[in-house]
FIDOKE-917701 format. One record per residue (C-alpha): residue number from 1; x, z, y; residue in three letters. Coordinates in nm, 2 decimals. Layout:
BEGIN
num | X | Z | Y | residuo
NUM | X | Z | Y | ALA
...
END
This chain:
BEGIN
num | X | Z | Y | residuo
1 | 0.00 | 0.00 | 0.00 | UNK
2 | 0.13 | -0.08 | 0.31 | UNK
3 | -0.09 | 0.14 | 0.54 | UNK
4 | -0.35 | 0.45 | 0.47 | UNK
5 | -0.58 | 0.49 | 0.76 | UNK
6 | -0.74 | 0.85 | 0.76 | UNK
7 | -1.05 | 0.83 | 0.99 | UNK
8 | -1.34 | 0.51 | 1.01 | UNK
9 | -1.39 | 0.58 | 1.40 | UNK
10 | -1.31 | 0.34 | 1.65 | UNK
11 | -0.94 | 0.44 | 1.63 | UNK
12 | -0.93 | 0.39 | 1.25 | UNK
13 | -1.13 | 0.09 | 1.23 | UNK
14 | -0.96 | -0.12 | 1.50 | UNK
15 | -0.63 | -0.05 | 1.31 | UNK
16 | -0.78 | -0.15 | 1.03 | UNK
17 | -0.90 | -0.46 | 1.16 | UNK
18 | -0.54 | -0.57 | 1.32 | UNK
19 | -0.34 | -0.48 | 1.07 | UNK
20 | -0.53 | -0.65 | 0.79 | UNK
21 | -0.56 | -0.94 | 1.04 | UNK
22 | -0.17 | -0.90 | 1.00 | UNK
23 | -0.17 | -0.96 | 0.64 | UNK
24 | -0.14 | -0.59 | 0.58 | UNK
25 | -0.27 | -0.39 | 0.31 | UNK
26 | -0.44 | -0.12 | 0.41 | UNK
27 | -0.66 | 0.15 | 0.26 | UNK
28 | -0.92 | 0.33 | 0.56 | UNK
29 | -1.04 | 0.69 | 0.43 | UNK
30 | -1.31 | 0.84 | 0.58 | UNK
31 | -1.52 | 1.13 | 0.50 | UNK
32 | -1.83 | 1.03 | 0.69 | UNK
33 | -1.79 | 1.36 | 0.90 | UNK
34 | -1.81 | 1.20 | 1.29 | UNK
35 | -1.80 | 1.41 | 1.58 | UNK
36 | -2.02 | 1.24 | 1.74 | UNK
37 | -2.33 | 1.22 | 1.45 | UNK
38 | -2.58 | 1.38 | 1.68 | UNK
39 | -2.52 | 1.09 | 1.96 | UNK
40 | -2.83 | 0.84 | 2.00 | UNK
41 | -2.61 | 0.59 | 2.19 | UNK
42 | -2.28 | 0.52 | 2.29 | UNK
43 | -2.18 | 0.36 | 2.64 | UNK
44 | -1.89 | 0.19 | 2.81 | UNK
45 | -1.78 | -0.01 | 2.50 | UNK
46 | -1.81 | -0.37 | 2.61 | UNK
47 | -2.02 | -0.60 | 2.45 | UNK
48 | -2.17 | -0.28 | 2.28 | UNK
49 | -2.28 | -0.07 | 2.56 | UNK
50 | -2.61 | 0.12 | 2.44 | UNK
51 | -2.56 | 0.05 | 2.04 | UNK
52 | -2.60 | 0.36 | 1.79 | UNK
53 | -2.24 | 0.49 | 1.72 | UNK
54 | -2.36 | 0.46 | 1.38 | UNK
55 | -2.46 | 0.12 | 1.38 | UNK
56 | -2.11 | 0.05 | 1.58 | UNK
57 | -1.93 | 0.25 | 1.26 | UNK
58 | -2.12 | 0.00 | 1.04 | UNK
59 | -2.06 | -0.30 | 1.18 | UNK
60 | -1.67 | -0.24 | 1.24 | UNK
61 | -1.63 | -0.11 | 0.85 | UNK
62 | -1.81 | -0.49 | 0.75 | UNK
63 | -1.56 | -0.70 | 1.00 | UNK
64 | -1.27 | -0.48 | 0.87 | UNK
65 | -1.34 | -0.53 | 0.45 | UNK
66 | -1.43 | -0.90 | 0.52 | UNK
67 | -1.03 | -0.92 | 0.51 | UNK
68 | -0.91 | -0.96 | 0.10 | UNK
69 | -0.61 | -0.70 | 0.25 | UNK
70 | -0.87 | -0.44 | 0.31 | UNK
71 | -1.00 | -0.15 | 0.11 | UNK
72 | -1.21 | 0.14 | 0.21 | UNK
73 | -1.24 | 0.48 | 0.03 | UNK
74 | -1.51 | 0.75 | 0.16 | UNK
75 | -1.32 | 1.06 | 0.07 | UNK
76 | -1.18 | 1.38 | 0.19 | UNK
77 | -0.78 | 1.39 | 0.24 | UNK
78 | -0.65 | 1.67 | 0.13 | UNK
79 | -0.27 | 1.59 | 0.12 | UNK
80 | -0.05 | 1.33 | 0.27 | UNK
81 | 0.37 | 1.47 | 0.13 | UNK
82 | 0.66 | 1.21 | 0.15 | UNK
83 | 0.66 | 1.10 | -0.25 | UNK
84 | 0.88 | 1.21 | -0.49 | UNK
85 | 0.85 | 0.87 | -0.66 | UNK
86 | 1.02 | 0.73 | -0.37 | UNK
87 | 1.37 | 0.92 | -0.37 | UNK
88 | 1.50 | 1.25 | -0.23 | UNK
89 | 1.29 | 1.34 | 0.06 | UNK
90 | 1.60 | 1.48 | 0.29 | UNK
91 | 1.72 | 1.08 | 0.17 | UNK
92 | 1.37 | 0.93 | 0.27 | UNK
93 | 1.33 | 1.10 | 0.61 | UNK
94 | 1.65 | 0.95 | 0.73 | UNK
95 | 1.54 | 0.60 | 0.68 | UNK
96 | 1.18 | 0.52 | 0.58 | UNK
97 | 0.99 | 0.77 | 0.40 | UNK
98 | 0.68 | 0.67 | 0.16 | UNK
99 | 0.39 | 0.86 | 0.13 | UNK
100 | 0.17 | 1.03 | -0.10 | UNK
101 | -0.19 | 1.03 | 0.00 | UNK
102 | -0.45 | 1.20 | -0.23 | UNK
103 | -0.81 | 1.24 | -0.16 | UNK
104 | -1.11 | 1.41 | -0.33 | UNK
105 | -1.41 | 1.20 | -0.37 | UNK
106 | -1.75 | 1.23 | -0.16 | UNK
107 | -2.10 | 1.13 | -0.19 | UNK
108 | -2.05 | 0.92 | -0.49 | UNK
109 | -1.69 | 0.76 | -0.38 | UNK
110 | -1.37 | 0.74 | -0.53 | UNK
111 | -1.09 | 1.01 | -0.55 | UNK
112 | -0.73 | 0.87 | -0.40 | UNK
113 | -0.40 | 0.88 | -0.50 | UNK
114 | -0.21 | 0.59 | -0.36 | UNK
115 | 0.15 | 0.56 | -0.18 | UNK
116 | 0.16 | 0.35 | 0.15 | UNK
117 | 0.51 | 0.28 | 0.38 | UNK
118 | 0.29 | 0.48 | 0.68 | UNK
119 | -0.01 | 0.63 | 0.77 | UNK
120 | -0.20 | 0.65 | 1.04 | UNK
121 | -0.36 | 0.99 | 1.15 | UNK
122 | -0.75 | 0.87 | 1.35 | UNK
123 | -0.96 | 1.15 | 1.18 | UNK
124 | -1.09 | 1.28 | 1.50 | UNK
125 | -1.16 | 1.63 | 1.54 | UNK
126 | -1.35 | 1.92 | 1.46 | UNK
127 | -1.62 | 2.09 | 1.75 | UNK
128 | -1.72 | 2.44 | 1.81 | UNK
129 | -2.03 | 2.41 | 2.06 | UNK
130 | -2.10 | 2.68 | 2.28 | UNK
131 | -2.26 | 2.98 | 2.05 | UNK
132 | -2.62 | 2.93 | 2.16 | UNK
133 | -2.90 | 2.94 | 1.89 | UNK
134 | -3.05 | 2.62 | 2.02 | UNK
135 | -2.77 | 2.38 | 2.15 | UNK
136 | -2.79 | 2.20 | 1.83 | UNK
137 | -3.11 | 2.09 | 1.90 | UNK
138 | -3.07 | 1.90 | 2.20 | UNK
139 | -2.70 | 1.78 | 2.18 | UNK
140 | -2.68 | 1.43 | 2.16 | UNK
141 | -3.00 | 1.37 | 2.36 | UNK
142 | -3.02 | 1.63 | 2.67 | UNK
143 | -2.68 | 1.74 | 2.65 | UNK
144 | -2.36 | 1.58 | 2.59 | UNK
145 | -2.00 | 1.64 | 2.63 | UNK
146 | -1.87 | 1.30 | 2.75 | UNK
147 | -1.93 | 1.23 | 3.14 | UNK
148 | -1.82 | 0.92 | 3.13 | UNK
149 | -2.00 | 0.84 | 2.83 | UNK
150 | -2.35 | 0.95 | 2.95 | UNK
151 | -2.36 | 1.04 | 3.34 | UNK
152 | -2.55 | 0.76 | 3.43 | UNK
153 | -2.83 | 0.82 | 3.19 | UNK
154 | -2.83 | 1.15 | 3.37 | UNK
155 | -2.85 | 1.01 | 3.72 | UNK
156 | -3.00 | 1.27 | 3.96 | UNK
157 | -3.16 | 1.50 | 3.71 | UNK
158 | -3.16 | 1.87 | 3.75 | UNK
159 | -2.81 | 1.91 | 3.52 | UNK
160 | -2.63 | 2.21 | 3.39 | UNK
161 | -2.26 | 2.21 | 3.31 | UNK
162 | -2.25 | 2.50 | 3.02 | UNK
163 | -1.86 | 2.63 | 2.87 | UNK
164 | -1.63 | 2.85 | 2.92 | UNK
165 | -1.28 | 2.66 | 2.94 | UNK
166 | -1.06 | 2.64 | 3.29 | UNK
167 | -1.17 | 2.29 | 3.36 | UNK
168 | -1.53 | 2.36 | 3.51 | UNK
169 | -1.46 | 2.29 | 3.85 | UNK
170 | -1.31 | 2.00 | 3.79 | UNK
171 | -1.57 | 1.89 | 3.53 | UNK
172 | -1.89 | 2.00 | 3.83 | UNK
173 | -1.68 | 1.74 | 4.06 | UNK
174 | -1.70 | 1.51 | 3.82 | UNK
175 | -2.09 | 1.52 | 3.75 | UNK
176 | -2.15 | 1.59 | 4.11 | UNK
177 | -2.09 | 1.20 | 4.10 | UNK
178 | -2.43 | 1.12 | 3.93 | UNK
179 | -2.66 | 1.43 | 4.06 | UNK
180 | -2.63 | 1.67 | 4.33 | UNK
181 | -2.89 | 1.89 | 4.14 | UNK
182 | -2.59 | 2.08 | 3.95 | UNK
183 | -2.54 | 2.42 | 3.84 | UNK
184 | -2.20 | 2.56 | 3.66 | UNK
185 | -2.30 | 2.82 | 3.35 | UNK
186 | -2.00 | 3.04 | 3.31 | UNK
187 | -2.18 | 3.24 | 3.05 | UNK
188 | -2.07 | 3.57 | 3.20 | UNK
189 | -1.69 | 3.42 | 3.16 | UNK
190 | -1.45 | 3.45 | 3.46 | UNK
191 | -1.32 | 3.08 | 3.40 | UNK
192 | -1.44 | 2.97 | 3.76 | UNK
193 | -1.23 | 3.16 | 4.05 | UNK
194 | -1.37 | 3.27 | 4.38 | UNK
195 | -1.21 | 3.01 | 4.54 | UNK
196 | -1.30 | 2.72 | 4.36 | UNK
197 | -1.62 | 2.86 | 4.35 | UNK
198 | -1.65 | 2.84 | 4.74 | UNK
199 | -1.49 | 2.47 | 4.72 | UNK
200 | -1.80 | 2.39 | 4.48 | UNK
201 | -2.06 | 2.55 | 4.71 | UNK
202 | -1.95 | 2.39 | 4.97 | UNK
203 | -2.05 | 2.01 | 4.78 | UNK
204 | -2.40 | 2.21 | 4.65 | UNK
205 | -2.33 | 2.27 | 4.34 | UNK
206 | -2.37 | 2.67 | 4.28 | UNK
207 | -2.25 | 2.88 | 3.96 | UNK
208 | -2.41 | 3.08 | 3.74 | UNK
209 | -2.19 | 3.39 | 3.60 | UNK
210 | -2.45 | 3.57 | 3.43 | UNK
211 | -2.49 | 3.57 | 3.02 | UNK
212 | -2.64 | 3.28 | 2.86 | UNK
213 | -2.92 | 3.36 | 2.55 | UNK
214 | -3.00 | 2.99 | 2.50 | UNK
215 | -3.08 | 2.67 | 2.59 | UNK
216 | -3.53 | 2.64 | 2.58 | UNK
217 | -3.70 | 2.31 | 2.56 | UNK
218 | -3.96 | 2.07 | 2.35 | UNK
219 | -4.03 | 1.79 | 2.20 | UNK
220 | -3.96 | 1.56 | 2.53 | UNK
221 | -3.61 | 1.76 | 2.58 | UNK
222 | -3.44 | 2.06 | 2.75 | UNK
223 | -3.67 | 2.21 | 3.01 | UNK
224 | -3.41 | 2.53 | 3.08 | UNK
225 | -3.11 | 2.78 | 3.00 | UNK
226 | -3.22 | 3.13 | 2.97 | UNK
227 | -3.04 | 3.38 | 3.08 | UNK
228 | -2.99 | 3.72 | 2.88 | UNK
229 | -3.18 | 3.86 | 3.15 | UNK
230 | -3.47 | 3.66 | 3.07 | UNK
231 | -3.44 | 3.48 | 3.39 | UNK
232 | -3.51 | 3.08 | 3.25 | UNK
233 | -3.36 | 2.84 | 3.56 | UNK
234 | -3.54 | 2.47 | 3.50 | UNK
235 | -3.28 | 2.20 | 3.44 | UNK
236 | -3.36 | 1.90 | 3.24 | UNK
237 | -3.03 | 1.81 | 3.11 | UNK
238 | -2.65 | 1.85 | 3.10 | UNK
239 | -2.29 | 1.85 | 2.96 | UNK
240 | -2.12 | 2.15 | 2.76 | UNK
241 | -1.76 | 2.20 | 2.71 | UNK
242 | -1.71 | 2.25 | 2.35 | UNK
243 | -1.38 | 2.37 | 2.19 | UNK
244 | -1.21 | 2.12 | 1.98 | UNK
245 | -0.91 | 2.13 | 1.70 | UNK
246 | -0.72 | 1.92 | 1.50 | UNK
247 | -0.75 | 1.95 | 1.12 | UNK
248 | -0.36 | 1.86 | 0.96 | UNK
249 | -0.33 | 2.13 | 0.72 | UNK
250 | -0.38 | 1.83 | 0.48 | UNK
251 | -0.02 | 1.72 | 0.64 | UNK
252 | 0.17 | 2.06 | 0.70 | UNK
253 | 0.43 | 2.00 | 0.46 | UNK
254 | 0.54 | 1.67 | 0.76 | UNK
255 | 0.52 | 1.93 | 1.00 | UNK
256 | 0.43 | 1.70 | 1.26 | UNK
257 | 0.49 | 1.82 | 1.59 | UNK
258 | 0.16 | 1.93 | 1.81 | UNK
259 | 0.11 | 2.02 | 2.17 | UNK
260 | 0.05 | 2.34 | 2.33 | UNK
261 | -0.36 | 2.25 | 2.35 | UNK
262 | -0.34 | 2.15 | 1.96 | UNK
263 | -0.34 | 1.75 | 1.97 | UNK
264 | -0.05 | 1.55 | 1.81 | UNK
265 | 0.30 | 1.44 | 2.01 | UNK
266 | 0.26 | 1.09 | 2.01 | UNK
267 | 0.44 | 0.81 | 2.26 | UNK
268 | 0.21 | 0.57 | 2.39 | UNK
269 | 0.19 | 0.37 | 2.08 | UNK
270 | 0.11 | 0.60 | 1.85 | UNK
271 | 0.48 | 0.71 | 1.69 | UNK
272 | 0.50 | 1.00 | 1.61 | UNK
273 | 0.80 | 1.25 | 1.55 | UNK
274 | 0.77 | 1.17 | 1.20 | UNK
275 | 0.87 | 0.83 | 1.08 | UNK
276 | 0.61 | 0.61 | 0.96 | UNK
277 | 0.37 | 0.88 | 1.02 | UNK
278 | 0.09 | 0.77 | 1.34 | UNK
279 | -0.16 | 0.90 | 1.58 | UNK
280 | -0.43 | 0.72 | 1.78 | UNK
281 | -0.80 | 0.84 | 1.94 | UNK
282 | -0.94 | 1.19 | 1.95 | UNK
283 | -0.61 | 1.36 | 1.83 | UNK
284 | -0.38 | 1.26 | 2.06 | UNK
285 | -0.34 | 1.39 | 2.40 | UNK
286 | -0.57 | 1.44 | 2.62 | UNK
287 | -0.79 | 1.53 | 2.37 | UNK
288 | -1.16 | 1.31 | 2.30 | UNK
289 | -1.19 | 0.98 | 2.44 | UNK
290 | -1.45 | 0.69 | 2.55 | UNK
291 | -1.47 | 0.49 | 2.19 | UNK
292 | -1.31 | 0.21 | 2.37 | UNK
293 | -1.02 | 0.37 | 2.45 | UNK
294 | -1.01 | 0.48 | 2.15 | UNK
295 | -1.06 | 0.14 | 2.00 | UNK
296 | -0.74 | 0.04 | 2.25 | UNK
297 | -0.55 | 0.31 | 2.11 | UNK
298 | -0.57 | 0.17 | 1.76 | UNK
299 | -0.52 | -0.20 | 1.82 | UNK
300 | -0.18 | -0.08 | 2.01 | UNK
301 | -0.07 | 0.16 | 1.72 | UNK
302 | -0.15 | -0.15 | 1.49 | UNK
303 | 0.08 | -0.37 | 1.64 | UNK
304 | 0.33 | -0.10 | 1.63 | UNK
305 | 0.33 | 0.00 | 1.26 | UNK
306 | 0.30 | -0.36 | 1.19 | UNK
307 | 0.64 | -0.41 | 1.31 | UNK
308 | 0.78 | -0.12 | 1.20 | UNK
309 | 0.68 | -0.24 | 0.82 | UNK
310 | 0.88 | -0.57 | 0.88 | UNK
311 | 1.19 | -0.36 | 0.93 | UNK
312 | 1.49 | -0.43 | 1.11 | UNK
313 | 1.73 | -0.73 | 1.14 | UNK
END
């Protein structure tokens, strides 16, 4: 095998795609576990804009195993270890390591056990929502965690901005650029200071540091966020700031280098300090992206393990 892909997201699938185009062959693994599952629509992907993430999944896995290169695998990794079968290891990571890749099987798939010249990590990552009894419920239709991906569709709406990272300011600036109707939901968290707090109050947009019980609502959508006090303040939608985190413990005998906010070191193109081991969408710095950029990402890390497979002069 000349390339594993873990992860069928945009990333995964448009390195897929190249690389087989490439006369590559390449195995994509994919658990069917995507962040962004709850999401009615996707936006800013050109040609695309407004199509189900799911249907976009679908109709990149068809274009990708139309290629004779191509194979897909629904399964869980669970290791990727430079093989034994291969040489020495010390030997291998001095010039160009082959890996094992082994997989359980899922829903009826296949298990895996192949060894490809490189890998390429797009598995996206794994979300903690805000701890509210109801967020489930309306995440992915009144509240999202992409701006970019969904402001417009929240053009000036009464909006909440719920978390508890550092960013919120930053994040009420941002949305401030689709409704003025904004409030900042701290959740009784100090992430907000006094003076940024002025600077947003100053543009309209006021924060709320009490306690947060839940998010209320029906069948048309979010209607509130009600406060442990009881106190229920109207909005009709919003963004959240979720916490997210890479999953390599499949990969911790590479020890691939990470960041101090958990993504992978990678350069631009995807290397990382691991050779023949790559990176590209959600796990790379700076954390979740638009699925075209994304996309972008995994066409460029394509091109890049393609030549690193031809090997030098």
């Amino acid at each position: 095998m000349d390339c594993v892909i873990i992860g069928a997201g945009p990333a995964g699938m448009s390195a897929g795609l190249n690389l087989v185009r490439a006369r590559r062959k390449v195995l994509l693994i994919d658990s069917n576990r995507p962040r962004h599952s709850a999401t009615l629509k996707s936006h800013g992907f050109l040609t695309r804009d407004g199509v189900s993430p799911l249907e976009l999944r679908k109709t990149g896995r068809a274009e990708f195993e139309a290629y004779p290169m191509a194979s897909f695998q629904q399964a869980l990794v669970t290791s990727v270890s430079v093989s034994d079968a291969a040489g020495p290891p010390a030997e291998q990571l001095r010039d160009r390591p082959e890996y094992r890749v082994q997989a359980t099987a899922i829903r009826g798939g296949g298990s895996v056990d192949v060894t490809a010249s490189a890998v390429l990590i797009a598995s996206g990552l794994s979300e903690t929502l805000p701890a509210l009894p109801s967020v489930r419920a309306y995440y992915g239709s009144s509240l999202h965690s992409c701006v970019e991906c969904d402001g417009f569709e929240k053009s000036d709406e009464p909006l909440a901005l719920i978390g508890e990272s550092d960013d919120l300011a930053e994040r009420a600036l941002l949305i401030s650029q689709w409704s003025s109707d904004l409030i900042v939901f701290t959740n009784g968290v100090g992430t907000v200071s006094e003076a940024d707090e002025a600077a947003l109050a100053a543009r309209g947009i006021r924060v709320e540091r009490r306690a947060i019980a839940d998010v209320v609502g029906d069948r048309e959508g979010l209607t509130g966020v009600q406060l442990v006090d009881g106190e229920v303040i109207p909005r009709t939608g919003g963004f959240i700031r979720p916490l997210w985190e890479t999953k390599l413990e499949y990969a911790s005998s590479l020890e691939i280098p990470e960041t101090a906010d958990g993504w992978i070191e990678a350069d631009a193109d995807g290397r990382t300090a691991v050779a023949g081991i790559y990176a590209a969408g959600d796990v790379v710095p700076p954390g979740p992206h638009q699925l075209i950029v994304a996309a972008g990402e995994g066409a460029r890390a394509a091109a890049v393990i393609n030549r690193y497979l031809i090997g030098s002069l």
